[in-house]
KEKOLKE-473427 format. One record per residue: residue in three letters; x, y, z of N, C-alpha, C in turn. Coordinates in pm, 1 decimal, always signed. Layout:
<donus>
[donu 'ALA' [X Y Z] [X Y Z] [X Y Z]],
...
</donus>
This chain:
<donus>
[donu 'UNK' [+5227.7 +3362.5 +12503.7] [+5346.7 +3344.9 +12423.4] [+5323.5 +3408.3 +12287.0]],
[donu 'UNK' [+5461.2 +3465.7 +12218.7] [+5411.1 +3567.6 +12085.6] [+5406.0 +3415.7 +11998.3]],
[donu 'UNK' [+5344.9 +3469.7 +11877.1] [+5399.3 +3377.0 +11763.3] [+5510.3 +3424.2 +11703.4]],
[donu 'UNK' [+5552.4 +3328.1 +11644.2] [+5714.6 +3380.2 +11554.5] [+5700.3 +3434.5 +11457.9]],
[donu 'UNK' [+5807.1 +3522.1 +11479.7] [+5836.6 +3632.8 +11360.9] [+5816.8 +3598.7 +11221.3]],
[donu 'UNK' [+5730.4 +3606.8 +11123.7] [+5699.3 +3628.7 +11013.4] [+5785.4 +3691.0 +10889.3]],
[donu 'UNK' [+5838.0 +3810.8 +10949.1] [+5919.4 +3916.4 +10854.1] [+5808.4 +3972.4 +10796.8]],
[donu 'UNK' [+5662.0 +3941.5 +10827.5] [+5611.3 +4070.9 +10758.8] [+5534.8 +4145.4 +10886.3]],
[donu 'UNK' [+5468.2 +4271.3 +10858.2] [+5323.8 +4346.1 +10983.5] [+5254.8 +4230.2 +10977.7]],
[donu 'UNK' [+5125.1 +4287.3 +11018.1] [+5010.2 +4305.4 +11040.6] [+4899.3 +4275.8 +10876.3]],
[donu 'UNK' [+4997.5 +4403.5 +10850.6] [+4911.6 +4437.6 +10688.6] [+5007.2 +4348.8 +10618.8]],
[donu 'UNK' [+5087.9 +4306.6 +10614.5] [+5160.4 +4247.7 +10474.7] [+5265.4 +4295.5 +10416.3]],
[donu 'UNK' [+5356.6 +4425.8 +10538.0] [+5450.1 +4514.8 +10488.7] [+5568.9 +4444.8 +10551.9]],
[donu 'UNK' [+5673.5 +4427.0 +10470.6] [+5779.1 +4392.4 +10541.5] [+5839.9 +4470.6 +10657.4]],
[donu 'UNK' [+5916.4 +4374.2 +10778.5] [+5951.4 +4467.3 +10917.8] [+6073.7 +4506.0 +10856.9]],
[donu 'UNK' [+6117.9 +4622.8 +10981.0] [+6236.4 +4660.4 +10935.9] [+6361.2 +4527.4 +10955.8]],
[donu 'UNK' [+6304.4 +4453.2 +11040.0] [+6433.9 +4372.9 +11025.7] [+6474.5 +4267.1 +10906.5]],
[donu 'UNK' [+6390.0 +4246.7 +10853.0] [+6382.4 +4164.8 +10706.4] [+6499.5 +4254.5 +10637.8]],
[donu 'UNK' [+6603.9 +4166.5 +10583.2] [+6686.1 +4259.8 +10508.6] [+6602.3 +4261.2 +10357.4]],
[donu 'UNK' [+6652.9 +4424.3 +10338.2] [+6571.7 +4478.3 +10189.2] [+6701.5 +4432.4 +10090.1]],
[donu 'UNK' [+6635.1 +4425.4 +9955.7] [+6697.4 +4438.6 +9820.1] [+6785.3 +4543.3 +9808.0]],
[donu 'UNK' [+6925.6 +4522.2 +9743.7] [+6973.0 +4587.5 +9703.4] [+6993.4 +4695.2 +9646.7]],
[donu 'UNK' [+6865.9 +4733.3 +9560.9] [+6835.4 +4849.4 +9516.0] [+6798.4 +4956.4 +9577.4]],
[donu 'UNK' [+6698.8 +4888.2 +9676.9] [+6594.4 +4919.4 +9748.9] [+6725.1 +5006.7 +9890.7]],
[donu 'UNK' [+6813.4 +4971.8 +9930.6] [+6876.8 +4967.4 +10000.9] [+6984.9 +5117.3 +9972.7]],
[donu 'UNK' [+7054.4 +5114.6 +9852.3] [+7091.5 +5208.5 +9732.8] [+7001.3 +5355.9 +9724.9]],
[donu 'UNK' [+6879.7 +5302.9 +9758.2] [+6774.4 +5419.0 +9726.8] [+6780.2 +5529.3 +9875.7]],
[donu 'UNK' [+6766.2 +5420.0 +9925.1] [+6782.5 +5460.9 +10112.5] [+6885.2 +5535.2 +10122.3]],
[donu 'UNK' [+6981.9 +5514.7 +10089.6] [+7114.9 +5565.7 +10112.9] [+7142.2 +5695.3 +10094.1]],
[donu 'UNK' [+7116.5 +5723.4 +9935.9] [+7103.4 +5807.5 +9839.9] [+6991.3 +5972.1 +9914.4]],
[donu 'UNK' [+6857.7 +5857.3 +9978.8] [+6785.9 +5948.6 +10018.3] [+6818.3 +6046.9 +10172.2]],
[donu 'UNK' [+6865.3 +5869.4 +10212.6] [+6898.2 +5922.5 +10383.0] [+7074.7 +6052.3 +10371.9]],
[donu 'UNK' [+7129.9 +6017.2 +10275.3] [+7261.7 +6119.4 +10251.2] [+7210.3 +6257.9 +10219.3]],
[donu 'UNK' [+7128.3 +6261.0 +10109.6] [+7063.1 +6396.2 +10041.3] [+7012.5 +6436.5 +10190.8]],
[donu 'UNK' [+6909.1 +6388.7 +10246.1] [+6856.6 +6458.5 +10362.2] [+6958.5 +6551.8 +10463.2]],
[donu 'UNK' [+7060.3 +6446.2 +10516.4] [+7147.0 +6441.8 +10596.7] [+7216.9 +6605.1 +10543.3]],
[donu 'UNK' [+7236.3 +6594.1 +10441.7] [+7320.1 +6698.1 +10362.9] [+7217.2 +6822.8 +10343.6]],
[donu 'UNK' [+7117.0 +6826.6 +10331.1] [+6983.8 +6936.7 +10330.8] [+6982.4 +6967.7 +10462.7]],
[donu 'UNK' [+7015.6 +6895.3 +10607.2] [+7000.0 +6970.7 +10705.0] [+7117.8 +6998.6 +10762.9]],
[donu 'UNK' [+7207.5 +6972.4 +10740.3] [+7322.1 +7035.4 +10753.3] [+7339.4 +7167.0 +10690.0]],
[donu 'UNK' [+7285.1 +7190.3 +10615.0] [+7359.4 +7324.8 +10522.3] [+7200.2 +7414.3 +10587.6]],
[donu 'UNK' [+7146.2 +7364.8 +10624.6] [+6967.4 +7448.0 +10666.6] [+7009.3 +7494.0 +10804.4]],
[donu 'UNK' [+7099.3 +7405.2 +10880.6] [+7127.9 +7395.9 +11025.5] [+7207.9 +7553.3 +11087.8]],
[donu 'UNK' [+7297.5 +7605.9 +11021.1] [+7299.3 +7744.0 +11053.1] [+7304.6 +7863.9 +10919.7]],
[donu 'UNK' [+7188.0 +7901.8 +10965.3] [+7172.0 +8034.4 +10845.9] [+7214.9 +8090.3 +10851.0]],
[donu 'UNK' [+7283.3 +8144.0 +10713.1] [+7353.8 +8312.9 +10726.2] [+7286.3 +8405.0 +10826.6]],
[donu 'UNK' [+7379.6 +8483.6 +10844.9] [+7337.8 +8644.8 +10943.6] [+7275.0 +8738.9 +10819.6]],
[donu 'UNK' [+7174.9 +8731.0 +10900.7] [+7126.7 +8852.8 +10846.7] [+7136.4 +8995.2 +10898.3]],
[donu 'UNK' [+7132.9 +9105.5 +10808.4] [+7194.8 +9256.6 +10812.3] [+7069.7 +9290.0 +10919.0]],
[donu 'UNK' [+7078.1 +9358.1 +11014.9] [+6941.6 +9434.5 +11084.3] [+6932.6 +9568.3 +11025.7]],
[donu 'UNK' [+6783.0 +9560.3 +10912.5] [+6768.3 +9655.2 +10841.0] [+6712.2 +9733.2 +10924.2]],
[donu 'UNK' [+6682.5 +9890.7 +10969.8] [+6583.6 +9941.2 +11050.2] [+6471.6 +9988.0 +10992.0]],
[donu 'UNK' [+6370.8 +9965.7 +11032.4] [+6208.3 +9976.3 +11016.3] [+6182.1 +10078.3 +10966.5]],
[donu 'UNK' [+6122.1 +10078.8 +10805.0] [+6072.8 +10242.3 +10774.8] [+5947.7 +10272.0 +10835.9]],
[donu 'UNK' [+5990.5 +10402.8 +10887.2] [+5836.0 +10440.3 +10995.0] [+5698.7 +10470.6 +10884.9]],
[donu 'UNK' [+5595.9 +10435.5 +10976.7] [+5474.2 +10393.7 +10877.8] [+5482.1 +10570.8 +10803.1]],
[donu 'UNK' [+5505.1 +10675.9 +10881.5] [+5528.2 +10811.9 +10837.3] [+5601.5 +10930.4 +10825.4]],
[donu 'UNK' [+5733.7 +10936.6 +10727.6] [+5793.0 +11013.8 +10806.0] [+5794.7 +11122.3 +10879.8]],
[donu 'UNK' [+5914.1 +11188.6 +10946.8] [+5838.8 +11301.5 +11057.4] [+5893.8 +11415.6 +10920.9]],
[donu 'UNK' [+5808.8 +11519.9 +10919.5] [+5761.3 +11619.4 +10833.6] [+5790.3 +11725.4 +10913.9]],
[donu 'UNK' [+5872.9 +11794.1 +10863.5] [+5888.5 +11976.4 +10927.0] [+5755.9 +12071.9 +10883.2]],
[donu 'UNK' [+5685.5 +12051.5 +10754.6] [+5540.6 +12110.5 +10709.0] [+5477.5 +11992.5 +10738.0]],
[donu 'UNK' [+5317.4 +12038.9 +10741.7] [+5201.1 +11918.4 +10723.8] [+5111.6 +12021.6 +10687.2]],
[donu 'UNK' [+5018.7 +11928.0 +10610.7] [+4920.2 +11944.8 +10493.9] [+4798.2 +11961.6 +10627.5]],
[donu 'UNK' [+4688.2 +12064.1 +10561.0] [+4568.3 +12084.7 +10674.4] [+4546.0 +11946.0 +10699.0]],
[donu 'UNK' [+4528.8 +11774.8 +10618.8] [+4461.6 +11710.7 +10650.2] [+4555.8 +11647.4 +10736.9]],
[donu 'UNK' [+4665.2 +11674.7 +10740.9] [+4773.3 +11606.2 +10808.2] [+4768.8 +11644.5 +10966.6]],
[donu 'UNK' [+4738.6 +11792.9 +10937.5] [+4687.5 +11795.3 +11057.6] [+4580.7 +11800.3 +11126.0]],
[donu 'UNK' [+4455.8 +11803.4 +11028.8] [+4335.3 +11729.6 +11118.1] [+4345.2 +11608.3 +11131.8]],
[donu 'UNK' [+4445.6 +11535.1 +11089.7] [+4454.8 +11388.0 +11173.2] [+4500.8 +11407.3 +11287.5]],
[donu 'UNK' [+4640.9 +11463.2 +11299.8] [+4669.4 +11466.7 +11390.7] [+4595.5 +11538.6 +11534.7]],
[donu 'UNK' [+4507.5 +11624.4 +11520.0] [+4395.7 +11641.9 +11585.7] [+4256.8 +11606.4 +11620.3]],
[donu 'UNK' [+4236.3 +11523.5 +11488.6] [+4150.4 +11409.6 +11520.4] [+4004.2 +11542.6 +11516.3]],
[donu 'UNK' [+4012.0 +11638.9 +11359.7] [+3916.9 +11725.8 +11343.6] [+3896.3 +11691.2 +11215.1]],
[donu 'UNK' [+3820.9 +11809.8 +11164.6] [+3796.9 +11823.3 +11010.2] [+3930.7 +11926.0 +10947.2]],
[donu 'UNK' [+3934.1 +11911.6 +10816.8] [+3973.7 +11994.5 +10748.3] [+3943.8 +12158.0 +10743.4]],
[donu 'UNK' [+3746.0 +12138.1 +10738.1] [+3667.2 +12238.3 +10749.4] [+3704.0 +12326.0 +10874.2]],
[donu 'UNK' [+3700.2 +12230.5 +11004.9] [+3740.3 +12344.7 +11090.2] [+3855.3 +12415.1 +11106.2]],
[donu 'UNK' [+3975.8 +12345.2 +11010.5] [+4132.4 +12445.9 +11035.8] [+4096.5 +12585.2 +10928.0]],
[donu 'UNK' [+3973.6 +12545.4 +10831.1] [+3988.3 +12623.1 +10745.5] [+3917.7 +12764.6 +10781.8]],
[donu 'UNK' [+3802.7 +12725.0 +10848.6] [+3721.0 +12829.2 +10946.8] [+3818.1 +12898.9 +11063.7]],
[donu 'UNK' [+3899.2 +12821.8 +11117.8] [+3998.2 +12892.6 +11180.0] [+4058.1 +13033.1 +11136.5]],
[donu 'UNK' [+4123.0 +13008.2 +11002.3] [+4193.7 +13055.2 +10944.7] [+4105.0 +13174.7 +10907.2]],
[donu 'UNK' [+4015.4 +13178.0 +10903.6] [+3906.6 +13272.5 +10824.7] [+3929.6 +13378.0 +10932.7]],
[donu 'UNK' [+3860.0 +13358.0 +11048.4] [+3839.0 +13416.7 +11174.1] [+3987.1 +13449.9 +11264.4]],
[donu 'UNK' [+4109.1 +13455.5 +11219.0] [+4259.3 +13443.8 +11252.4] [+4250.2 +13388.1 +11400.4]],
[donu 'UNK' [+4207.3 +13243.9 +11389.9] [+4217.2 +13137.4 +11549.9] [+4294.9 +13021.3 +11477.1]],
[donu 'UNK' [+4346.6 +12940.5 +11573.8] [+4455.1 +12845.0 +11537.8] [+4588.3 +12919.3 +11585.4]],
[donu 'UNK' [+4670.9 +12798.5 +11488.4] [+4833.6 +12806.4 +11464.9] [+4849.6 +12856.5 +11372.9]],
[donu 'UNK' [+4940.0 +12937.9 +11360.4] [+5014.3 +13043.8 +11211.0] [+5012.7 +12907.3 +11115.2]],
[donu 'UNK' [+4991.7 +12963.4 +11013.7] [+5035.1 +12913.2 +10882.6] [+5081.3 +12969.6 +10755.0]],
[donu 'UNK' [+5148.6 +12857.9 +10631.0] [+5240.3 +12912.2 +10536.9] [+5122.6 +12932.2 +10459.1]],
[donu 'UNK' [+5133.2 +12984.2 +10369.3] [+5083.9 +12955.1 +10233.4] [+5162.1 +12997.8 +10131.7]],
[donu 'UNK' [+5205.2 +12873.8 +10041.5] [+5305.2 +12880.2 +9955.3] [+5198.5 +12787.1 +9851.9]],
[donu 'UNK' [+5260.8 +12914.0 +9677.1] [+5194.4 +12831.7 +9586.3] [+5079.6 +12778.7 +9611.4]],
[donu 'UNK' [+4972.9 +12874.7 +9678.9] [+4825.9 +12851.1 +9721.5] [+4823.1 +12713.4 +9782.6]],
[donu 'UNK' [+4876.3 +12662.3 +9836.7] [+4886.2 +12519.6 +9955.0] [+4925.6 +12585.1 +10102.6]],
[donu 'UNK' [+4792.3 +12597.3 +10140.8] [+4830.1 +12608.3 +10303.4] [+4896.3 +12483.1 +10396.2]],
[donu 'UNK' [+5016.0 +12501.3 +10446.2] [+5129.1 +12435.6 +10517.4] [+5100.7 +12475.1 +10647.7]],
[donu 'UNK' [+5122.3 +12401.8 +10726.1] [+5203.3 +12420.5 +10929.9] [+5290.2 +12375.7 +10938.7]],
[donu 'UNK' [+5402.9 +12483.3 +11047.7] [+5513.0 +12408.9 +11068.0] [+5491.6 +12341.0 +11167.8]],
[donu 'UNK' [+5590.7 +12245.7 +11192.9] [+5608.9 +12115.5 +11290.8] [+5635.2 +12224.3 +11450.1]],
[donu 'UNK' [+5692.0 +12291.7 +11413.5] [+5753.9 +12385.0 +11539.6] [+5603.1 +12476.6 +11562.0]],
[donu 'UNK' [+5569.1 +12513.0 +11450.8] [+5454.0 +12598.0 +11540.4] [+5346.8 +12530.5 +11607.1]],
[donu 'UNK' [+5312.1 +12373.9 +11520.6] [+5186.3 +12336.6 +11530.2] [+5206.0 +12301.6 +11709.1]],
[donu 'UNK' [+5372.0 +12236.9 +11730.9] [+5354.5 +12169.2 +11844.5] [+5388.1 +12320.7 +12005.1]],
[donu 'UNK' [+5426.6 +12423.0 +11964.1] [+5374.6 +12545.8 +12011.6] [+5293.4 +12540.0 +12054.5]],
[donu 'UNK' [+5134.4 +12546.8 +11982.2] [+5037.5 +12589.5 +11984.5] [+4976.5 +12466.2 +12088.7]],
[donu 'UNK' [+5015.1 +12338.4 +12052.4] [+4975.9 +12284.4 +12123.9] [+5026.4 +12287.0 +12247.2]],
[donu 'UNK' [+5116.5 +12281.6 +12347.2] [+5160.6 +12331.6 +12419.8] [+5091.7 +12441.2 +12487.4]],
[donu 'UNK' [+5042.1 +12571.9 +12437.7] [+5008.8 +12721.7 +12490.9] [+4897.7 +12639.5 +12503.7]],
[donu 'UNK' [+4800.9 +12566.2 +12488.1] [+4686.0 +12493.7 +12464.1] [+4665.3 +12354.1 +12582.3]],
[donu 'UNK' [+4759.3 +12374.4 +12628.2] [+4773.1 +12240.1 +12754.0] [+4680.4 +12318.7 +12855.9]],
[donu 'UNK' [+4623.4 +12182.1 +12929.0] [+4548.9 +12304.9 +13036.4] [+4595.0 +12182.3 +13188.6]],
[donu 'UNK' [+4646.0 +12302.0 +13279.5] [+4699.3 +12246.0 +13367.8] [+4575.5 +12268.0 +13493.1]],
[donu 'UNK' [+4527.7 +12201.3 +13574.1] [+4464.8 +12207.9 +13642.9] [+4528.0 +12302.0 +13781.5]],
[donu 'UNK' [+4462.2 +12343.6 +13854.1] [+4530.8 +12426.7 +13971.3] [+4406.6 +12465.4 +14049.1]],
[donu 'UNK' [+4531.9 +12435.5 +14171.5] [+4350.8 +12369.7 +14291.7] [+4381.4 +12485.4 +14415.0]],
</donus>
């Protein structure tokens, strides 16, 4: 058999069924409304605009020798030895900055594919 209800826990805290003080009650209200009202207005977010993604690089009609020893995954040194010896892809040179175009580099790569044949 339980023992009878007390109105307090365990620890000494009043249960919820103990009616609270007036103030105490006021406070609740106040808090449980504010809440109520914070998730209501949280509950549907504006639309947001779908911005599109700036690419980590843009695409470039010239690239810089190192631009394109990345993209070849070489040195600098060797496009430059290229150039010495006329091997490689054509290039600009404007205002002493050697340039490749986008159209030649991917040319070259292309004439440079090697197709197997059996």
């Amino acid at each position: 058999m339980k023992p009878p209800h007390t109105g307090t826990e365990a620890h000494g805290h009043p249960s919820s069924a103990t009616p609270r003080p007036e103030a105490t009650r006021d406070v609740l209200d106040v808090l449980s409304n504010s809440i109520a009202r914070t998730a209501a207005s949280e509950a549907e977010p504006e639309p947001h605009l779908q911005v599109p993604a700036v690419p980590a690089e843009p695409n470039r009609e010239l690239l810089t020798e190192k631009m394109l020893a990345d993209r070849w995954v070489c040195s600098v040194a060797r496009l430059q030895r290229w150039r010495t010896v006329r091997e490689g892809p054509p290039y600009l040179k404007i205002v002493g900055k050697v340039l490749y175009r986008l159209k030649d580099i991917e040319a070259y790569e292309e004439a440079s594919l090697v197709r197997k044949t059996f």
